[in-house]
C-alpha positions in Angstrom: -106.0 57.2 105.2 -103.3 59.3 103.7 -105.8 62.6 103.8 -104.0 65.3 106.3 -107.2 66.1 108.2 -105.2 68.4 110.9 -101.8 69.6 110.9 -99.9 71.4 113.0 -96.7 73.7 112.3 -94.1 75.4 114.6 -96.2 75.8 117.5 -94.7 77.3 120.5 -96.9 77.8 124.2 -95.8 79.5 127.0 -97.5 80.4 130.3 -95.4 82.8 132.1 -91.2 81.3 132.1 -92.5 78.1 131.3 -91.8 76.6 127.8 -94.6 73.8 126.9 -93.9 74.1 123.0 -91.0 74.8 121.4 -91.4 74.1 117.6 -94.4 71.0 117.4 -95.1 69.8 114.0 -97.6 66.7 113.2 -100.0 65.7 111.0 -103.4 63.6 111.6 -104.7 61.9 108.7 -108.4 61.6 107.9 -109.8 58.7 109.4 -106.9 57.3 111.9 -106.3 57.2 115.5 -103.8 59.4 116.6 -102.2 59.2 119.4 -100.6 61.9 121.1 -98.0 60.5 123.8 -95.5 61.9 126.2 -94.4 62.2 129.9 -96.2 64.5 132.7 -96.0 68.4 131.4 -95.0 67.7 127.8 -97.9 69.4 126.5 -100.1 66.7 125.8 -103.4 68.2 126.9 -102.7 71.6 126.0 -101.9 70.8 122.2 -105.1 69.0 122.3 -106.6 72.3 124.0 -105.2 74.4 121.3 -106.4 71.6 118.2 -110.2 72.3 119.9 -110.0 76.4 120.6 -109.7 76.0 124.4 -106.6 77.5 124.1 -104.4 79.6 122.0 -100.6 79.2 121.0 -98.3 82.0 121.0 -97.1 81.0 117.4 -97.1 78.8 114.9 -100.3 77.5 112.8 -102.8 74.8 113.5 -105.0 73.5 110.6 -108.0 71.3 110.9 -110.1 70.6 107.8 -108.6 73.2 105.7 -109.3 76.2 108.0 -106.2 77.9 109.8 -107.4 78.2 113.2 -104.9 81.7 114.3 -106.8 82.8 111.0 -110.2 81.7 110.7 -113.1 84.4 111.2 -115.2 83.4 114.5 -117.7 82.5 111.9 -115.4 79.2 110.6 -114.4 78.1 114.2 -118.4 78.2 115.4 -118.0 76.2 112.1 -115.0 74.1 113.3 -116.7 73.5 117.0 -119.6 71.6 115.1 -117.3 69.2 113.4 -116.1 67.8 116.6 -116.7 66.2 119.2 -114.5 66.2 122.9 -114.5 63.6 125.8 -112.4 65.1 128.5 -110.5 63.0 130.7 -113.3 63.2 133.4 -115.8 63.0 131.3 -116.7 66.7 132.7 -120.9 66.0 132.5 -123.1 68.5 134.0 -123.7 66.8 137.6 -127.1 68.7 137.5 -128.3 67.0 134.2 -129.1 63.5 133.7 -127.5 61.5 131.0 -130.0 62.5 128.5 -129.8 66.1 129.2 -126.3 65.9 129.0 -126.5 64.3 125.9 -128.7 66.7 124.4 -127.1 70.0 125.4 -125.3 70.5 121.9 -128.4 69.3 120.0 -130.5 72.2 122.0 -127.9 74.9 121.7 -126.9 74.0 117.8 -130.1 73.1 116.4 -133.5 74.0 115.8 -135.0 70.2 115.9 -138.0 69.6 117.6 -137.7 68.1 120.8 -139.0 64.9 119.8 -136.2 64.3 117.2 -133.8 65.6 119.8 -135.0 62.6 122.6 -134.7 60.1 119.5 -131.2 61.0 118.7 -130.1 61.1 121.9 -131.8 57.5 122.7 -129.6 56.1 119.4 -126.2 57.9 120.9 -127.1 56.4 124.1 -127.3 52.8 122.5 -124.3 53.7 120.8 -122.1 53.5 122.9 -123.2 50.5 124.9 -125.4 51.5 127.5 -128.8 50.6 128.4 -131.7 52.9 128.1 -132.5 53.4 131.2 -129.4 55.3 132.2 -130.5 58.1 130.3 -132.0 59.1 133.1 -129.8 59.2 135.7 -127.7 61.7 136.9 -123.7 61.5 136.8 -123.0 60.6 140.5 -125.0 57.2 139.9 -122.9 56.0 137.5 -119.2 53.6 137.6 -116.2 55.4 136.3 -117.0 53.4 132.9 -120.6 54.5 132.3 -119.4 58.4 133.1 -117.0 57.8 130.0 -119.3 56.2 127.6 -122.0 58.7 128.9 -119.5 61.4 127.8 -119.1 59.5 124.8 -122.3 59.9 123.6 -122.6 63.7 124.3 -119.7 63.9 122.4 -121.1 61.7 119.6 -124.4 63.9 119.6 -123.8 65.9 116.1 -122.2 63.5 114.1 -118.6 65.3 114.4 -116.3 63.9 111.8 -113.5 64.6 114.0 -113.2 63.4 117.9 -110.7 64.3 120.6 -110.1 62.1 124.1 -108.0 63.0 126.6 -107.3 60.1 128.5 -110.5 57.9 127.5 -109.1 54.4 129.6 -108.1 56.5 132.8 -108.9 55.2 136.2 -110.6 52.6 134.3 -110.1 49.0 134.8 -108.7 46.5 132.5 -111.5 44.9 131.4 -113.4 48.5 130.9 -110.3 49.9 129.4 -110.1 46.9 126.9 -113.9 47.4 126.3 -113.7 51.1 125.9 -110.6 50.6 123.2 -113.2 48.6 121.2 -116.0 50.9 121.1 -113.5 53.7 119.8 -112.4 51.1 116.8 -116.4 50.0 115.8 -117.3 53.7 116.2 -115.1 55.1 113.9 -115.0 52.1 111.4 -119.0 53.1 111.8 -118.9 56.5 111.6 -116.0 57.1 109.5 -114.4 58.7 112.9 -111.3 60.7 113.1 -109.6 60.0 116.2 -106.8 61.7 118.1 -106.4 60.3 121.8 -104.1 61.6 124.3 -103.4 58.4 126.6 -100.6 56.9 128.3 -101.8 53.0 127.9 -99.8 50.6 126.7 -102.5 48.3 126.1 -104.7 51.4 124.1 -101.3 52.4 121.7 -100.6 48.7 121.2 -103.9 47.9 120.0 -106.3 51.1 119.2 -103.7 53.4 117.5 -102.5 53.9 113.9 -100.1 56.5 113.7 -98.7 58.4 116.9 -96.2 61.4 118.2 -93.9 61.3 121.1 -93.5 64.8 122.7 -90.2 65.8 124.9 -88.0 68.5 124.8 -90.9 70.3 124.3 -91.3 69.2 120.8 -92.1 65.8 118.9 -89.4 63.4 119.0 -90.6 61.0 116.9 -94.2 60.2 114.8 -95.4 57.8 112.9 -96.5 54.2 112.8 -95.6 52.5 116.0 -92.9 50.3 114.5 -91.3 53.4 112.8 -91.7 55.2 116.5 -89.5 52.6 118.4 -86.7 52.5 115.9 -86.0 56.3 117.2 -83.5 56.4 119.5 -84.4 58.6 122.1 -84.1 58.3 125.7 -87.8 59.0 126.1 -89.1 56.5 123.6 -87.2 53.6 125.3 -87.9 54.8 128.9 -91.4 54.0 127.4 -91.7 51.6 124.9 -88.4 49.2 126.2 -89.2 49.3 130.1 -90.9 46.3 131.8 -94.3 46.9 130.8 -93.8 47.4 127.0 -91.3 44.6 127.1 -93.9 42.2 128.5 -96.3 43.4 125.6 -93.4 42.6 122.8 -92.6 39.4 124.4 -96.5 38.4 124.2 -96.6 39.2 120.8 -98.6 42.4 121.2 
């Protein structure tokens, strides 16, 4: 896992007078989870937006899978939007659409399979991620917080991306689904030979989901790597974290 899969370089974003990037430099490595951490408005989200084309920096360069993405013909980033796959942080699926529809959008609009193939794909993605067939068809509004994200999951899963951005993924989630959700992201991509980078603010998902991760502040990363190599930074914002009550009761349990 020593592959660069994406890096970024010297990005800088700026909506208006507000500074989100000033100079952010990482690297994600082919086949970790990446984690992507940082207080409220440090730019979590919209680095993410700009690694996925939702977005556009001012400057700097973002590279994913060898193709500059401030250089790439629209050609290469149709390209680049079929090697990954997104789960927002509210799963954003089309109340409209049941499950299954949901799950099949990409397949419809990417592909010329025949329908058939399309309903059996989307029946395996379905299983995939833990839920029982029948949910396939219902609509969004019937399902628990949990079942909206592995529902999202799935549509996200539909194409066999080799690379797969979460925003969020154990928000408003419970312990016991957030715990369950951290180990479907580990068997999927030890299954799928998965990519990961996950913008999240759990303890509990760093601690135990995550290989290598970046701190953002001061509108640039303070700190990546490993999380042993993260905490040995000293910066205000890594010990506000990592060194407050709740990460200290995760080091003094072993964690």
């Amino acid at each position: 896992m020593n592959t660069p899969l994406i890096t970024v370089k010297d990005i800088v974003t700026q909506f208006g007078d507000n500074l989100v990037h000033n100079g952010v430099n990482l690297h994600v490595n082919q086949g970790e989870i990446y984690g992507l951490l940082g207080g409220s408005g440090s730019g979590k989200s919209t680095l993410l937006k700009e690694m996925t084309l939702l977005l556009q920096a001012q400057s700097g360069e973002i590279t994913i899978l060898g193709k500059s993405l401030t250089r790439s013909s629209e050609a290469d980033k149709d390209y680049l939007r079929q090697q990954w796959g997104i789960l927002f942080q509210n799963g954003a699926l089309f109340s409209s659409l049941t499950v299954a529809e949901n799950v099949a959008i990409s397949l419809k609009e990417y592909t010329d399979m025949p329908v058939s193939l399309i309903n059996d794909i989307v029946r395996m993605k379905i299983d995939m991620v833990g839920l029982p067939s029948h949910v396939g068809s219902l609509y969004p509004a019937e399902l628990s917080g949990g079942m909206v994200k592995r529902a999202s999951l799935a549509r996200a899963l539909a194409r066999d991306p080799k690379l797969l951005f979460l925003d969020e993924p154990t928000s408003g989630l419970d312990p016991i689904g957030a715990e369950a959700f951290d180990l479907l992201i580990l068997e999927l991509r030890a299954m799928l030979d998965l990519t990961v980078v996950m913008v999240t603010h759990d303890l509990d998902s760093i601690w135990s989901t995550v290989d290598r991760l970046a701190v953002l502040a001061d509108k640039k990363v303070i700190a990546e790597g490993t999380l042993d190599e993260v905490c040995q930074v000293s910066h205000p914002e890594i010990k506000a974290f990592f060194e407050g009550a709740r990460g200290q009761v995760r080091m003094q349990n072993g964690k």
